[in-house]
Backbone as ProteinMPNN parsed JSONL, in Angstrom:
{"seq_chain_A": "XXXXXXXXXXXXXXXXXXXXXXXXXXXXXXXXXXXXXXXXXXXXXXXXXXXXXXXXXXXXXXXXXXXXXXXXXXXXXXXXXXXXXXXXXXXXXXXXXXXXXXXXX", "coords_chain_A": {"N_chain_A": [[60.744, -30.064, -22.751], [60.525, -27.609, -24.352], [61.72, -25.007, -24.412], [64.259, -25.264, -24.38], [64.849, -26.246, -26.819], [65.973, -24.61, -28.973], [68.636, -24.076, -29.336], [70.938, -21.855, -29.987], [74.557, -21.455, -30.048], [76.124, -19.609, -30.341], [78.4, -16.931, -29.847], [82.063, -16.824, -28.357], [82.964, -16.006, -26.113], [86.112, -13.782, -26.095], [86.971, -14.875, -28.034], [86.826, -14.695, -31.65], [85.221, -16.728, -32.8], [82.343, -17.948, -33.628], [79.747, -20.306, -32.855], [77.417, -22.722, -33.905], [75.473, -24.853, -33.655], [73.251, -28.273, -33.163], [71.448, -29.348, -31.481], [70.638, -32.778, -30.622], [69.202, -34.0, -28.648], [68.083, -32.216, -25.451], [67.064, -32.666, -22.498], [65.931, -32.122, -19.025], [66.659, -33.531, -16.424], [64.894, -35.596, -13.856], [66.113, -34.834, -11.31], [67.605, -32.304, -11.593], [69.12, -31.918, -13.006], [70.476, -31.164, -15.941], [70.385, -32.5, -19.418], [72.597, -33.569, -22.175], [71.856, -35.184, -25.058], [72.906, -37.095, -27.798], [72.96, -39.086, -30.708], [74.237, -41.123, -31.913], [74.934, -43.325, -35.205], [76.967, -44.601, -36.438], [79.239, -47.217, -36.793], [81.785, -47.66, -35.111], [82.809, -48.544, -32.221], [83.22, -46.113, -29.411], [85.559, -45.78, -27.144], [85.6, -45.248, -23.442], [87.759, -43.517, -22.761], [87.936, -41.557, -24.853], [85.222, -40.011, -25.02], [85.413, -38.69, -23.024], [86.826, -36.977, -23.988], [85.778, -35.989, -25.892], [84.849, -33.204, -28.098], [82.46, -32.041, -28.942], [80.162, -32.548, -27.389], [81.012, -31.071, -25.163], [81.166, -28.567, -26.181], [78.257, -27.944, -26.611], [77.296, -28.065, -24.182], [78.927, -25.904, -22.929], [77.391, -24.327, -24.484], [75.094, -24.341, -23.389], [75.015, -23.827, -20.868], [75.231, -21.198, -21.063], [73.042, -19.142, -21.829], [71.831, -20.467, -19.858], [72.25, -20.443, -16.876], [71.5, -21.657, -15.219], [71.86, -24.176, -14.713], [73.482, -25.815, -13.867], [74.652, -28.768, -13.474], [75.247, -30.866, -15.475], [74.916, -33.01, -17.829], [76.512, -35.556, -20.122], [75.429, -37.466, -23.272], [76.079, -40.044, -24.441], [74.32, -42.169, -28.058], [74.164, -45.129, -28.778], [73.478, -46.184, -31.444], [74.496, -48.847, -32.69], [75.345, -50.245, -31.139], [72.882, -50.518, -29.451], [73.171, -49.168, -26.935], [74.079, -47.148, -24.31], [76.299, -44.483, -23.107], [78.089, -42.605, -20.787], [79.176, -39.064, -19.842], [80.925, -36.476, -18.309], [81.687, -32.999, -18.088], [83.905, -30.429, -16.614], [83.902, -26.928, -15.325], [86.661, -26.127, -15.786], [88.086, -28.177, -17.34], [86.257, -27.432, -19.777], [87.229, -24.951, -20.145], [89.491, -25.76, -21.213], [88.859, -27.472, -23.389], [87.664, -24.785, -24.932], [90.265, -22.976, -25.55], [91.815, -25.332, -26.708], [90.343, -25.078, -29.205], [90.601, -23.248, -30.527], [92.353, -23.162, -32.239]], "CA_chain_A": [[61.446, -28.83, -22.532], [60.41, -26.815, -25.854], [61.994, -23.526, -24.436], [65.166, -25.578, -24.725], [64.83, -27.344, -27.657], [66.213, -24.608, -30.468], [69.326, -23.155, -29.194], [72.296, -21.338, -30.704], [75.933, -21.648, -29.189], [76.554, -17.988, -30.26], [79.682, -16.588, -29.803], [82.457, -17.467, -27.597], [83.751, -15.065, -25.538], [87.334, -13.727, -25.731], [87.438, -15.09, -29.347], [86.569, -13.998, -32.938], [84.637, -17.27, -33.803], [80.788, -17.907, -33.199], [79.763, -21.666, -32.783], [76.23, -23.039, -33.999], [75.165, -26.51, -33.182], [72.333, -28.578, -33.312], [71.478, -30.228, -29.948], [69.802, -33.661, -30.313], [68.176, -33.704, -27.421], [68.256, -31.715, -24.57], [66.242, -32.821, -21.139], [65.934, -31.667, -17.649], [66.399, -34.966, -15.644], [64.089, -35.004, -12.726], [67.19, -34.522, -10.306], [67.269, -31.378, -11.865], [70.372, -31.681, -14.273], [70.468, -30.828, -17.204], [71.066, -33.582, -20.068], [73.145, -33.253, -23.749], [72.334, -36.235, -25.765], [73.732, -37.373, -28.735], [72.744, -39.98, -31.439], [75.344, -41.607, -33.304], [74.591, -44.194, -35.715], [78.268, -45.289, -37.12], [80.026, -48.353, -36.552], [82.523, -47.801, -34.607], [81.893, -48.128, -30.396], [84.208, -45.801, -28.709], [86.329, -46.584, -25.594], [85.222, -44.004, -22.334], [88.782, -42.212, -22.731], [87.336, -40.454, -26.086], [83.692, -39.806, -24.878], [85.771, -37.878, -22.196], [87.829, -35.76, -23.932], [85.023, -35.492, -26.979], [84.533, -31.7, -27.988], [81.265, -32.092, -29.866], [79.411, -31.901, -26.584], [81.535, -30.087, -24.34], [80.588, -27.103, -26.654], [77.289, -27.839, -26.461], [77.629, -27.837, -22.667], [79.197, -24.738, -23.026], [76.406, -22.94, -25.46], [73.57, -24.286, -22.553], [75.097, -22.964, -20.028], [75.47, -19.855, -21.321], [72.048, -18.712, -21.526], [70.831, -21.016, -19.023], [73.219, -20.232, -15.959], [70.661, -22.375, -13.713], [71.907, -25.594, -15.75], [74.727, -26.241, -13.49], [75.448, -29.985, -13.825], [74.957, -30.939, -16.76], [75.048, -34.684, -18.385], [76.74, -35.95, -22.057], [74.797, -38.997, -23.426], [75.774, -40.564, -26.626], [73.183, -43.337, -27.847], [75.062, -45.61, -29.741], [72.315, -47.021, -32.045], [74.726, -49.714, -33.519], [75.813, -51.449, -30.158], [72.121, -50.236, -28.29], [73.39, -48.779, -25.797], [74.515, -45.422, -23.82], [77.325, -43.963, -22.609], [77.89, -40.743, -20.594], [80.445, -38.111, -19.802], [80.655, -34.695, -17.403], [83.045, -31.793, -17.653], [83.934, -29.393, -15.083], [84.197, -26.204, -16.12], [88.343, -26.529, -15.869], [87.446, -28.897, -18.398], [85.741, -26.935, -20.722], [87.955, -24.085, -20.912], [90.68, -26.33, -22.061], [88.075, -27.371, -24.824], [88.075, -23.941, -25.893], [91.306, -22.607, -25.995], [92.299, -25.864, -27.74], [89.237, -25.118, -29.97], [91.031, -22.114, -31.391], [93.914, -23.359, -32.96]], "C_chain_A": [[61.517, -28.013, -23.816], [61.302, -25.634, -25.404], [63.401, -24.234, -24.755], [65.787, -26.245, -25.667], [65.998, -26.591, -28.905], [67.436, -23.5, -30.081], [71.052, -23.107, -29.821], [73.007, -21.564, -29.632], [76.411, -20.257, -29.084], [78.206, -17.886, -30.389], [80.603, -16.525, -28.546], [83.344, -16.415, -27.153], [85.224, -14.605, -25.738], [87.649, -14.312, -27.315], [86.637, -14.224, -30.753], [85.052, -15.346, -33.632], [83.0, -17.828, -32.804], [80.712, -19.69, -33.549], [78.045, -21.983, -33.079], [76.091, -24.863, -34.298], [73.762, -27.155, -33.155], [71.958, -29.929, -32.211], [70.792, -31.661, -30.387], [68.524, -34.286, -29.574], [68.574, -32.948, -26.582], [67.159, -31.614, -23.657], [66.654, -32.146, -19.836], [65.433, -33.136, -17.221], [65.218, -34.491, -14.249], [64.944, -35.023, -11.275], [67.406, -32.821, -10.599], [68.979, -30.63, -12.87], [69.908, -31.524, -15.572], [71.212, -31.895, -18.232], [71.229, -33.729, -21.251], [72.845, -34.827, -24.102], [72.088, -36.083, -27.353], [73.542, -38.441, -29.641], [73.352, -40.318, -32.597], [74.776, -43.226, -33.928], [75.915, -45.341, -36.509], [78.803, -46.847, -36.457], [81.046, -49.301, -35.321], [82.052, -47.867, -32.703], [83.312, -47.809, -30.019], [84.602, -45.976, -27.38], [85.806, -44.976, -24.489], [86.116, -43.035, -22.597], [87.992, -40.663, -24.015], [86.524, -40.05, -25.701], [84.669, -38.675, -24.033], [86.437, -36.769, -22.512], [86.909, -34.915, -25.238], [84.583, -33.858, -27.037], [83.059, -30.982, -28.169], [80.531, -31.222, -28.749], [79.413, -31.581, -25.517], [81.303, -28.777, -25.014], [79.07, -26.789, -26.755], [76.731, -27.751, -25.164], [77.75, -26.118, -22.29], [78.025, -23.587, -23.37], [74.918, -23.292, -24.804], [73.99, -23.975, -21.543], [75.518, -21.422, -19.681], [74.226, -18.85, -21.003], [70.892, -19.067, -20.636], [72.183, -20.894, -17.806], [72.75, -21.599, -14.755], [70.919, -23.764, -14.351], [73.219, -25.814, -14.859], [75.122, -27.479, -13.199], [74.145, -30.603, -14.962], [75.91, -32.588, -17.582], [75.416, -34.426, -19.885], [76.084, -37.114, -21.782], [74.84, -39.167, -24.854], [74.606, -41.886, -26.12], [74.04, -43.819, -28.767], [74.087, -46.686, -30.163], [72.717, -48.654, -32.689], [74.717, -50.941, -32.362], [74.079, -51.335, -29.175], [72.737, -50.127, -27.45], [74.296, -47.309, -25.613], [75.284, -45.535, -23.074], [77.333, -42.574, -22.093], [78.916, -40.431, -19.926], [80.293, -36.747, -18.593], [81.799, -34.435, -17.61], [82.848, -30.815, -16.283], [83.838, -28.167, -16.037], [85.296, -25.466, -16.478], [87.996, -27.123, -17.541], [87.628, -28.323, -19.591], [86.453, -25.556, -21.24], [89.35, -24.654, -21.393], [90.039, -26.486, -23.057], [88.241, -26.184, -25.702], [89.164, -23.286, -25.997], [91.752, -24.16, -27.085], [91.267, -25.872, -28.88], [89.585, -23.775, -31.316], [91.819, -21.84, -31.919], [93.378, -24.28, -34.05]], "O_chain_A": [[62.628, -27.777, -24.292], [61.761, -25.148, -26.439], [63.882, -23.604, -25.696], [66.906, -26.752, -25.591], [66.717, -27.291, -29.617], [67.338, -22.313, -30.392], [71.933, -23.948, -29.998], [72.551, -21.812, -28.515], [76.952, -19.762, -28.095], [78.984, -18.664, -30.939], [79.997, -16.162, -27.537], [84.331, -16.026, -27.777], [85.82, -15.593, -25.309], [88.791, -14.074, -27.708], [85.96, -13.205, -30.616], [84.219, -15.094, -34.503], [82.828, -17.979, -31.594], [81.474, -20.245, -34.34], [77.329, -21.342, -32.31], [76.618, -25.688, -35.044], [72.921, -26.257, -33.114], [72.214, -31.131, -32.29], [69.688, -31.166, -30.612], [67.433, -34.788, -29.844], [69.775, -32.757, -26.772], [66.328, -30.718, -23.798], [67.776, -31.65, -19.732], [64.384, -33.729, -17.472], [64.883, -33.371, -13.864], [64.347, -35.231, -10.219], [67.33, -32.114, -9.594], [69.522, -29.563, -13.157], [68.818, -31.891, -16.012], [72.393, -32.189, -18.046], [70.201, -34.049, -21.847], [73.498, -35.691, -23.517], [71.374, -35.288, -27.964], [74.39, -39.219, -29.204], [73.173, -40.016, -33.776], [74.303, -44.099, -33.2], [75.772, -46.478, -36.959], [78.352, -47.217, -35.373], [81.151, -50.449, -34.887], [81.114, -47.278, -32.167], [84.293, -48.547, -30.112], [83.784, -46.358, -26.544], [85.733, -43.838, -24.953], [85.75, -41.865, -22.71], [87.73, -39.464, -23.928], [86.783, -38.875, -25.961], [84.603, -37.574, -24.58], [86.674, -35.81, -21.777], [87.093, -33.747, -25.578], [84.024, -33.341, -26.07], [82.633, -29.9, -27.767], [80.276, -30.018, -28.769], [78.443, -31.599, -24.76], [81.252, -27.812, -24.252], [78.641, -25.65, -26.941], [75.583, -27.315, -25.086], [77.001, -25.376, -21.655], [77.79, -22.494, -22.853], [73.854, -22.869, -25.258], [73.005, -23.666, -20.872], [75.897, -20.784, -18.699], [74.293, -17.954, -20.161], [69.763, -18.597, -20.493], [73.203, -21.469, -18.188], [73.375, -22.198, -13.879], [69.917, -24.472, -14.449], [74.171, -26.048, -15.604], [76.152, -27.454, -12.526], [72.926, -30.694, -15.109], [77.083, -32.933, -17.724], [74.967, -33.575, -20.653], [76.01, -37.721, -20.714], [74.223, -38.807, -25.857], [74.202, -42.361, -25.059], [74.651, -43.07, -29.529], [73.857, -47.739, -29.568], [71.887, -49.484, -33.061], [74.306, -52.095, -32.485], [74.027, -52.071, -28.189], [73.043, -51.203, -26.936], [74.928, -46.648, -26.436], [75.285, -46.473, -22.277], [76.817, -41.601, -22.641], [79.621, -41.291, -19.397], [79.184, -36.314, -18.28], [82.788, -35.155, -17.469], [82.011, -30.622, -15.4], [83.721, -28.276, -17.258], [85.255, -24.47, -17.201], [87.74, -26.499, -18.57], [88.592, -28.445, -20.347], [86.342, -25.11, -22.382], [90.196, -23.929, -21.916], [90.382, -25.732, -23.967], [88.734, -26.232, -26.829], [89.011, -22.687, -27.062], [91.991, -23.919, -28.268], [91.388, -26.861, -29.603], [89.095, -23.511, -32.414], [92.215, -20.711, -32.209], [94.142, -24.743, -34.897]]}, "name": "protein", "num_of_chains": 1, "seq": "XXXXXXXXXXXXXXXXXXXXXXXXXXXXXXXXXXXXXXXXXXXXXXXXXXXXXXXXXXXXXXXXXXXXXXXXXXXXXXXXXXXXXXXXXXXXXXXXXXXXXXXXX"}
């Protein structure tokens, strides 16, 4: 998916502050979702509650379905290189505007 490979977050409606990010990956499953992943290499292996409330790539959620409208479900995937293995997440887009209002404090 090269057309999706190099994209800005831009600026966030209704606020003052512009968001730029650097996707990891970003696939088109062959269901036809759309899929954020994520490659962490640290130590620690987090519990599901965190992955769920994580902001990282609920804004990156956010800044692909901005210019991609036709992206409407849309996958998180950390890789957690320490434990091998993956974990994954979905917001709504309830969700995600709690992300950003609490994103602006």
């Amino acid at each position: 998916m090269p057309e999706y490979s190099n994209s800005q977050l831009g600026k966030f409606e209704g606020t003052r502050y512009a968001c730029k990010g650097v996707i990891d990956r970003l696939m088109l499953a062959p269901d036809g979702a759309f899929e954020i992943h994520d490659y962490k290499t640290g130590a620690g292996l987090p519990v599901q509650a965190e992955l769920d409330k994580d902001r990282q790539l609920a804004l990156y959620q956010i800044g692909v379905q901005k210019p991609w409208p036709e992206a409407r479900e849309v996958r998180l995937v950390w890789h957690l290189a320490a434990f091998d293995m993956e974990m994954r997440s979905a917001r709504t887009p309830e969700a995600n505007s709690t992300v950003l209002l609490t994103s602006r404090n």
